[in-house]
KOLNUDO-319702 format. One record per residue (C-alpha): residue number from 1; x, y, z. Coordinates in nm, 2 decimals, decimal comma, padded with zeros to 4 digits. Last residue first. Example, Ala and Ser with C-alpha at 12.3 -4.5 7.8 and 13.67 -1.06 7.14 Angstrom:
(rec 2 (01,37 -00,11 00,71));
(rec 1 (01,23 -00,45 00,78));
END
This chain:
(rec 228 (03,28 01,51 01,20));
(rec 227 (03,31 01,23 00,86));
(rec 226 (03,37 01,39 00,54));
(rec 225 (03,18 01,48 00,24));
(rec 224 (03,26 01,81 00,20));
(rec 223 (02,86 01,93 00,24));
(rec 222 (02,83 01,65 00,55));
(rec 221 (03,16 01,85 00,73));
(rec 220 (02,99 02,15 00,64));
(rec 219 (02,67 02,07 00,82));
(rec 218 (02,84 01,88 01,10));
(rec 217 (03,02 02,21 01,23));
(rec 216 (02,69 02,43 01,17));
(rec 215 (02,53 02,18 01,42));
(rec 214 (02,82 02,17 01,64));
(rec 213 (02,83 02,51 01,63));
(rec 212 (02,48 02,55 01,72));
(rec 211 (02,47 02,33 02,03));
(rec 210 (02,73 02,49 02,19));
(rec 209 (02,59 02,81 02,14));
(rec 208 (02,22 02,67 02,21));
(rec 207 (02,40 02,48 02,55));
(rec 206 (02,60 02,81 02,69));
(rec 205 (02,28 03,05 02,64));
(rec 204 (02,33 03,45 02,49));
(rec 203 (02,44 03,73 02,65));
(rec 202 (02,70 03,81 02,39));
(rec 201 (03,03 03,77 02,59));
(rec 200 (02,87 03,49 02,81));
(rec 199 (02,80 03,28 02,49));
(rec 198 (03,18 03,32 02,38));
(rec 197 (03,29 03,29 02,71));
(rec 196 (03,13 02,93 02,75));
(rec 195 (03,22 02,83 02,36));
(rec 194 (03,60 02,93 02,47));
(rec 193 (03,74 03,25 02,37));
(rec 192 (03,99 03,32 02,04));
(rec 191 (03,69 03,54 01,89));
(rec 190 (03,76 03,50 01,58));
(rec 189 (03,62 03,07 01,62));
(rec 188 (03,35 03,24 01,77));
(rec 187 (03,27 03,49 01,51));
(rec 186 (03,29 03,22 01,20));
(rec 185 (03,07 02,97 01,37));
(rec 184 (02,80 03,25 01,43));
(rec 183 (02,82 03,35 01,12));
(rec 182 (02,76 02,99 00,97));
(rec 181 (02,49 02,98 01,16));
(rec 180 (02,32 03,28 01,06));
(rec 179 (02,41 03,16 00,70));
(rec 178 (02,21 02,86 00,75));
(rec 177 (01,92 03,00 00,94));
(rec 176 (01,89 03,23 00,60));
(rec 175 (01,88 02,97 00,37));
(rec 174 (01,63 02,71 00,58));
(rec 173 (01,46 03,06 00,54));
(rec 172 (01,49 03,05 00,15));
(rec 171 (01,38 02,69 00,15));
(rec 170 (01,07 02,77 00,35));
(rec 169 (00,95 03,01 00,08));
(rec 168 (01,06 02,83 -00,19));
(rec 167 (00,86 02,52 -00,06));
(rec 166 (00,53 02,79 00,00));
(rec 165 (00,65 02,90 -00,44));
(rec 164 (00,62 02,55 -00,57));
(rec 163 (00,27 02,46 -00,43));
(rec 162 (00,22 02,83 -00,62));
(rec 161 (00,34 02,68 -00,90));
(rec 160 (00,15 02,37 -00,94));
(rec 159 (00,37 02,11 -01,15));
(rec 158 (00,54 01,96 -00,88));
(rec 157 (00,86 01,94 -00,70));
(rec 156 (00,92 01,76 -00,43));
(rec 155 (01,27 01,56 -00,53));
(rec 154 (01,42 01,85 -00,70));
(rec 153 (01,38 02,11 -00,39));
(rec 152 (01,49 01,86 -00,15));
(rec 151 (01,79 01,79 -00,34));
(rec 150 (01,83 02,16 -00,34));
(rec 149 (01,78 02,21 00,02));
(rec 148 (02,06 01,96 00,06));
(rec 147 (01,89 01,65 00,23));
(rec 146 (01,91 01,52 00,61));
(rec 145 (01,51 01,47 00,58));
(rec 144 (01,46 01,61 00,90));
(rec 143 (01,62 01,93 00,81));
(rec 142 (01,37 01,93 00,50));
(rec 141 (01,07 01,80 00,74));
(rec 140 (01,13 02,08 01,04));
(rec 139 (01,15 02,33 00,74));
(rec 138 (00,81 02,21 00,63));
(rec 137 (00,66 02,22 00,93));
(rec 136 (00,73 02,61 01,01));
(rec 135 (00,64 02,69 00,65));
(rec 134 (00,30 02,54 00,71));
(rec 133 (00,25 02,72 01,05));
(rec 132 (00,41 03,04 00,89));
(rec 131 (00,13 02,96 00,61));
(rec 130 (-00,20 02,94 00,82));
(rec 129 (-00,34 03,23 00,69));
(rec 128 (-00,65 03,26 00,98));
(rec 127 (-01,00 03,27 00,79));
(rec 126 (-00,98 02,84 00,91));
(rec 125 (-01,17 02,56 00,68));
(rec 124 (-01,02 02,57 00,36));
(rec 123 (-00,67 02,66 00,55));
(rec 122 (-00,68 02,30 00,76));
(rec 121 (-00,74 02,09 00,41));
(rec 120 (-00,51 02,26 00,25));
(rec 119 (-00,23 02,25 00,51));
(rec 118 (-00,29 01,86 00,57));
(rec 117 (-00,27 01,81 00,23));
(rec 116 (00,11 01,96 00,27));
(rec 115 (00,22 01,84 00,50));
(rec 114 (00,13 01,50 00,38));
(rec 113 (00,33 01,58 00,06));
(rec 112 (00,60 01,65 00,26));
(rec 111 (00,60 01,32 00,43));
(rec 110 (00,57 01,15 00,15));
(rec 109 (00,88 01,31 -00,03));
(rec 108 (01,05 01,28 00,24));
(rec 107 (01,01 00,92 00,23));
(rec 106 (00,86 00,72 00,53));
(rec 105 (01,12 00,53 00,74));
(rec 104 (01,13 00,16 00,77));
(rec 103 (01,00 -00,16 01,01));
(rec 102 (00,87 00,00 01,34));
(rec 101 (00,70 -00,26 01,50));
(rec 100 (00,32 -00,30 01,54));
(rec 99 (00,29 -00,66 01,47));
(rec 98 (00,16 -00,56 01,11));
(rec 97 (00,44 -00,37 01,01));
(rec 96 (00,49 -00,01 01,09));
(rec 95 (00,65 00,31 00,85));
(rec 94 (00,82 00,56 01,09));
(rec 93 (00,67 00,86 01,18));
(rec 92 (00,79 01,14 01,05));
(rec 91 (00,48 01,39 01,17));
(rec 90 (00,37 01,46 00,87));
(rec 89 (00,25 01,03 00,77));
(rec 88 (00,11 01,03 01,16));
(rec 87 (-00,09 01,33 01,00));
(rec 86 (-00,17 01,18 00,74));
(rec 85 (-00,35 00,91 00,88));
(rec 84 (-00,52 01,15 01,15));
(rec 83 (-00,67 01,33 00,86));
(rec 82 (-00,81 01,03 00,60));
(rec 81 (-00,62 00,94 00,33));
(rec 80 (-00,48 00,68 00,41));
(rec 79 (-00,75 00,49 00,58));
(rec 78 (-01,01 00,60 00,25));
(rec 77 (-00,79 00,37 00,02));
(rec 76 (-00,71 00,06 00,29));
(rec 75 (-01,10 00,04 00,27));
(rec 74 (-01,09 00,05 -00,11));
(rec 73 (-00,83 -00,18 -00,16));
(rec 72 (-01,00 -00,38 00,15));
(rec 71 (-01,37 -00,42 -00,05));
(rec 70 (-01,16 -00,52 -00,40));
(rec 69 (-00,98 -00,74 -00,25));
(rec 68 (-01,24 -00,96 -00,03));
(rec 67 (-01,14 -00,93 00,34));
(rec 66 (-01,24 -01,17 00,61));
(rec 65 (-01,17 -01,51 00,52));
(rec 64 (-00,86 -01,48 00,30));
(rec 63 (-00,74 -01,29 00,62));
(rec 62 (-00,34 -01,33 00,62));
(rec 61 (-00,30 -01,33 00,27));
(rec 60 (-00,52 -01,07 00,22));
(rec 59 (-00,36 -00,86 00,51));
(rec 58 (00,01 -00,89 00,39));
(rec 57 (-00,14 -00,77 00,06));
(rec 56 (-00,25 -00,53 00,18));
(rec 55 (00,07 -00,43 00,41));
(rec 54 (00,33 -00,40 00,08));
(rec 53 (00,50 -00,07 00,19));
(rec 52 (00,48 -00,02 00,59));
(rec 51 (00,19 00,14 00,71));
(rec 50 (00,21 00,45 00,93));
(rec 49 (00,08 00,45 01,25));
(rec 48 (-00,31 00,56 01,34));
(rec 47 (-00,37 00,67 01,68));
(rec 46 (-00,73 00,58 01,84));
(rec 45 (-00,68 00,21 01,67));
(rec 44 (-00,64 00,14 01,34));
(rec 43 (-00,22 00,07 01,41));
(rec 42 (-00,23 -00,03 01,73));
(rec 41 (-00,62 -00,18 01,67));
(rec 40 (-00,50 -00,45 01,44));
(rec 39 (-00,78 -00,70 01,40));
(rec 38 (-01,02 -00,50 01,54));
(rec 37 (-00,94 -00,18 01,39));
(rec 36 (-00,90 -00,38 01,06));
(rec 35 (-01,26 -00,51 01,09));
(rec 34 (-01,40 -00,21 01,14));
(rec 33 (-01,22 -00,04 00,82));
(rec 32 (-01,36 -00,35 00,68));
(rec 31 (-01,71 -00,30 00,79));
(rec 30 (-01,70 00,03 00,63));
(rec 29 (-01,64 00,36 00,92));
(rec 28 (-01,98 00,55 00,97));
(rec 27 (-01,97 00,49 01,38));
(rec 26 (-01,65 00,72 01,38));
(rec 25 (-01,32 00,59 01,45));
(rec 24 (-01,10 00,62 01,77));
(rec 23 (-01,46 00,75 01,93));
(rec 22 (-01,45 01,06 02,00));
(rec 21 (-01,42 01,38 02,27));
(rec 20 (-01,58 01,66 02,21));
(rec 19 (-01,34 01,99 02,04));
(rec 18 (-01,34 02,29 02,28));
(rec 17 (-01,59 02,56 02,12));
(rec 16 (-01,46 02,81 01,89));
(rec 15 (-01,52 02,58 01,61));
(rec 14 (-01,29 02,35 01,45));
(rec 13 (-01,44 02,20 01,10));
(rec 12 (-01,50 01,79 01,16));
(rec 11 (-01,22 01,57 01,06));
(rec 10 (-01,19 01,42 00,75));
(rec 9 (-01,33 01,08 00,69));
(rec 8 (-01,14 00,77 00,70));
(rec 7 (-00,92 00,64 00,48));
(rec 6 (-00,78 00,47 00,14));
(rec 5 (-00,42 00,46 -00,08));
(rec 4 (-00,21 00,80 -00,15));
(rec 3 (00,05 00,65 00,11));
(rec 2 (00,13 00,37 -00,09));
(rec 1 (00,00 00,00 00,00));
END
């Protein structure tokens, strides 16, 4: 199964009321989608995992008896797309076999995409521009992604330019981070202090210097190609 397969429904528009509490899947779910939860309810359950590549037919081998293929392509269809599965696809979260274990890592590519339709389907339904919080989640994904910004570029990609234009956006203030960084690097090692009087010398914290540097450190060793 890919992560443009089946799901649930969307989730309900937020209000300025508290959200109810819910069922881990709403009464309307298919029989199979009901099935599943019972069957598997880790992963179907109230927090949906991702699904490792290859899981339906895993399941129609396993449960000749209780799912006919056509009925569980479907079911498996509306699981991944639904909200909660997505968003368990934008969060990173590893891919899961059918024990429950951790197996492999989603792409980037899927988990930007996720992002992404998550975004869309969030805007449509707020009046607050909820691009920072987009461009905020897709810089986490490209540093999480351990790509070059322009790999990252190339691999996501599409056709629809303004889609192309909120990845440009984050890109240029992966960018900017960057060369703060980098600056920051290029002071201290000026400076001739330690990292400790370097972060008392300009008021700033001991551990996010420290941390920094070895961040900025590891970037350029990665861009040369050699080991920190």
């Amino acid at each position: 199964m890919t992560d443009t397969s089946p799901a649930t429904t969307d989730q309900p528009a937020r209000s300025g009321k508290p959200p109810l509490a819910r069922a881990p899947r709403q009464r309307q779910a298919s029989p199979v989608l009901e099935r599943l939860f019972e069957l598997y309810p880790k992963l179907f359950g109230a927090k949906f995992l991702p699904l490792k590549l290859g899981v339906f037919q895993e399941l129609l081998a396993r449960h000749p008896e209780d799912f006919k293929k056509d009925e569980l392509k479907i079911a498996m269809g509306q699981h991944a797309r639904s909200t909660p599965y997505l968003e368990s696809v934008a969060a990173g979260l590893a891919r899961h076999d059918l024990e429950g274990k951790p197996v492999e890592p989603v792409a980037p590519e899927h988990v930007h995409h996720a992002i992404l339709e998550i975004f869309r389907r969030r805007q449509s339904r707020s009046r607050e521009d909820l691009r920072p919080h987009l461009q905020f989640r897709l810089i986490q994904a490209i540093e999480a992604s351990s790509l070059s910004r322009e790999d990252y570029a190339a691999l996501v990609r599409v056709q629809d330019e303004a889609t192309n234009a909120l990845v440009d956006d984050a890109l240029a203030e992966l960018a900017v981070r960057a060369a703060k960084r980098e600056a920051l690097l290029r002071a201290f090692e000026a400076s001739g202090r330690t990292e400790a009087e370097f972060a008392d010398m300009y008021g700033m914290n001991p551990a996010e210097v420290t941390a920094t540097l070895a961040r900025v450190r590891a970037a350029q060793a990665a861009k040369a190609g050699v080991t920190p």
